[in-house]
N, C-alpha and C positions, 0 to 999 in steps of 0.2 A: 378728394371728396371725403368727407368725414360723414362717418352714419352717426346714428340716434347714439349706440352704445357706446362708439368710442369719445361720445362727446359726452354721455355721462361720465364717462370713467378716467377723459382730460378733466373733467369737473371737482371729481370726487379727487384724483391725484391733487391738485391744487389747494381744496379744503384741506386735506390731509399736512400735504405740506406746509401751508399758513398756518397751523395749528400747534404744529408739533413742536417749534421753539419755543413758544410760550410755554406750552403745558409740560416740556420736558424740563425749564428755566423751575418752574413753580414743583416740579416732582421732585429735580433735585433741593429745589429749600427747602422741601420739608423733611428730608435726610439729614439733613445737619444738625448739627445739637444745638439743642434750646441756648439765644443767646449770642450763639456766631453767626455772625453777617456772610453774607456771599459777596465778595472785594477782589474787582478789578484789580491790574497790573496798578503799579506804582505811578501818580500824577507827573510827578515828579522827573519821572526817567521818561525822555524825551531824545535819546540818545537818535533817532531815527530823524530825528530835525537839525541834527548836530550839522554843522559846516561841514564838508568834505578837508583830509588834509593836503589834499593837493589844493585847493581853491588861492587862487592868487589874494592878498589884504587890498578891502577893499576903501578908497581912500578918504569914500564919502563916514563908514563906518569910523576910522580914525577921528577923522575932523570931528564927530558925534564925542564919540568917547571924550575926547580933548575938551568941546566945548560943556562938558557932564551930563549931556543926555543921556545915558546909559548910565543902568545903574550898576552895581558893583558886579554881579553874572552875566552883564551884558547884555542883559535882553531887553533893553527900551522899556523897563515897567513894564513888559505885556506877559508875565509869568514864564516864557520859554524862548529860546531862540527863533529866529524867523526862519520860514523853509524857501527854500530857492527856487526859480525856478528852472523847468528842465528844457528850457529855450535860452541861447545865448545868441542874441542878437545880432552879435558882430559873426557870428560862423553861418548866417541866413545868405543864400545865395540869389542871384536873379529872377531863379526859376520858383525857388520858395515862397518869396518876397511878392512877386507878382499870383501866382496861386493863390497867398492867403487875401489881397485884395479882389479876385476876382469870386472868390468864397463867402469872402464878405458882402462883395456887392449882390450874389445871387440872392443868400440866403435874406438880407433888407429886402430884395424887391420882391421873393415870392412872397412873403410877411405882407410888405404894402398890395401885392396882389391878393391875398388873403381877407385883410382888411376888404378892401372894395368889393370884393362877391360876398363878405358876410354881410355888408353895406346891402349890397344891392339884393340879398335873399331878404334880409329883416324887411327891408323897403316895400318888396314884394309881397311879403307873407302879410303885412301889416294894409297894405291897401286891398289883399283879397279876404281879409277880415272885417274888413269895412265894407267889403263886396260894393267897392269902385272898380274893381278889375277882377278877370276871373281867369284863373293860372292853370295850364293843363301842363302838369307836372309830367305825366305820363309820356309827353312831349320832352319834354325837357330832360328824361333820365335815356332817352332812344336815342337820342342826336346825339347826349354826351358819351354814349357808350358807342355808337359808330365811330366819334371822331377817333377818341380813347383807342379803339381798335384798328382803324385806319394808322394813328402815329404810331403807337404804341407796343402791336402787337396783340392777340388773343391773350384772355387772362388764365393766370395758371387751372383754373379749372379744365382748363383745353390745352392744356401742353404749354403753356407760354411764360416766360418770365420778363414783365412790362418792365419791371426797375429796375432790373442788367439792361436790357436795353434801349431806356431812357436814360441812364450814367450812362453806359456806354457812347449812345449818339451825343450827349451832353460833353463828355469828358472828349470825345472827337475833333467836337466841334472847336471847343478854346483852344485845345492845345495841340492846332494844325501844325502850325510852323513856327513850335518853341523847341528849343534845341534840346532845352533841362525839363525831358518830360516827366520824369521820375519824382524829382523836387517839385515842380509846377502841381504836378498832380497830388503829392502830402501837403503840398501849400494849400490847392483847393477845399480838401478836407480839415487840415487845420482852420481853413477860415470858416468853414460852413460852421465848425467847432465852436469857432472864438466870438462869430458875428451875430 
């Protein structure tokens, strides 16, 4: 339960904070002598995008170089080397593989169900604007906080935490009877991730 005060004072910490990089950015430039710039690390030095030297030659990379895509440092005309990524596809297992599709498929359909109730509030709100229809919201915010409460759980105002256990019953549910629950469940959050 947040009072009055502490929610000034989450307020005023916030302002305070948003402020203080600029204004301390703009304190230091004006300590500098007339003249000198204030200059980031070197464009240049990219050494953190460098290829790893364990990394196996990759053959697609060769054939490039050979056919003179690449220019003389290698880097495809794009100013730097390219960074990798930190997924290697051939080391994804069953459990992973099926997680990140099943992550993907969630996070599409609550999207498309998103879609269809902002569809169907605009729809609403625009017909009792025209007052062809007349909405009793009042209705509508009671039902959905019974249901809410009935699946979900009381809200943390009252002791409750609804999104442990909605993932919980969620993450239950899929991964009844996978063997690779570990992977399956980084897979689902990678997909929710990726999707």
């Amino acid at each position: 339960m947040t009072t009055s005060s502490s929610a000034s004072f989450l307020h005023s910490y916030r302002l305070a904070l948003g402020l203080s990089l600029p204004l301390g950015a703009l304190a230091y430039s004006t300590l500098l002598q007339p003249g000198s710039a204030l200059q980031c690390a070197s464009a240049s030095d990219r050494s953190y995008a460098d290829k790893p030297a364990f990394s196996l030659p990759d053959a697609s990379a060769a054939e490039a170089a050979a056919a003179g895509k690449r220019d003389a440092a290698g880097t495809g005309g794009k100013g730097g080397p390219e960074a990798e990524s930190i997924l290697n596809l051939r080391d994804l297992g069953f459990g992973t593989v099926s997680g990140i599709c099943v992550g993907v498929f969630v996070k599409k359909g609550l999207r498309a169900a998103a879609f269809t109730l902002g569809f169907v509030f605009i729809g609403l709100q625009y017909l009792s604007s025209r007052q062809f229809i007349n909405v009793n919201w009042g209705a509508f915010s009671s039902s959905y906080d019974r249901f809410i409460t009935s699946r979900a759980g009381p809200p943390s105002s009252q002791g409750g935490n609804r999104l442990a256990r909605v993932w919980t019953g969620f993450i239950d549910f899929v991964s009844a009877n996978v063997q690779q629950r570990a992977t399956f469940v980084a897979g689902v959050v990678l997909g929710l991730r990726l999707g």
